[in-house]
N, C-alpha and C positions, 0 to 999 in steps of 0.2 A: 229178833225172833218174836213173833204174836203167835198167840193162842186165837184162833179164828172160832173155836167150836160156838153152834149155837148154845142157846144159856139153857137147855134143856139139859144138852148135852156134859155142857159143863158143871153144871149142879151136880147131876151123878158123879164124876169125878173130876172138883176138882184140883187136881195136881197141875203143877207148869212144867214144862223142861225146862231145867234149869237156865235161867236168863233169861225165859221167857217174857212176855208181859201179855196183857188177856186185852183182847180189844175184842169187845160184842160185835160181829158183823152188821149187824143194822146199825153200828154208830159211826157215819160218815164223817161226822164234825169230827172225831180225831184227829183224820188225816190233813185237815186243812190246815194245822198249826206241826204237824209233825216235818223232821227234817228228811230232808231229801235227798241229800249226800249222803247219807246210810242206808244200804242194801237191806233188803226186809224179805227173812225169809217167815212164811206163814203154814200153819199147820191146821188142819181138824181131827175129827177122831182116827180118820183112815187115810187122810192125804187125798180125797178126792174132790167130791163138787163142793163142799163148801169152801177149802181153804183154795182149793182152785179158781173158784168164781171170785172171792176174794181177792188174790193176788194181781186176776187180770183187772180188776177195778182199781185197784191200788198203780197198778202201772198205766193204766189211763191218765194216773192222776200228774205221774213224770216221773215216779216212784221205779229204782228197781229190783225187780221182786222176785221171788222165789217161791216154789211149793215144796213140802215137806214132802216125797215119797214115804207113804206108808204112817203119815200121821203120828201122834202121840202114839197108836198101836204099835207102829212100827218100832217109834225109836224107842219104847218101855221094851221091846221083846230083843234089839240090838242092846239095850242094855243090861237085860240079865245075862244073856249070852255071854256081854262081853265083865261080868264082875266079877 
């Protein structure tokens, strides 16, 4: 699971989902030593163009990947719900 949000974004709040790990979008060099045999799902604040754009770059890479519906917003409001 990566945390995609931009560092603006992430400053304001940052918390991870749990397991998460925070990979800055403009840091390419990541992926080029990351494994590949693990599924990578990605998130930003809302689950749309950032962690979206993200993922399809990430699967360009041979990477595959996932989008978080509904972002860190999402899964913070499935998780009051569900506590």
């Amino acid at each position: 699971m990566v945390d995609a949000r931009l560092s603006e974004d992430f400053d304001q709040d940052p918390v991870l989902i749990p397991g998460a790990i925070r990979v800055d979008p403009e840091n390419t060099n990541y992926w080029k030593t990351a494994d590949k045999a693990a599924p990578v799902a990605v998130y930003c604040v809302k689950g749309k163009w950032v962690s979206q754009k993200q993922a399809d770059y990430i699967a360009g890479l041979g990477f595959e990947t996932y989008s978080v519906d509904g972002g860190l917003l999402g899964y913070q409001e499935f998780a009051r719900a569900n506590d």
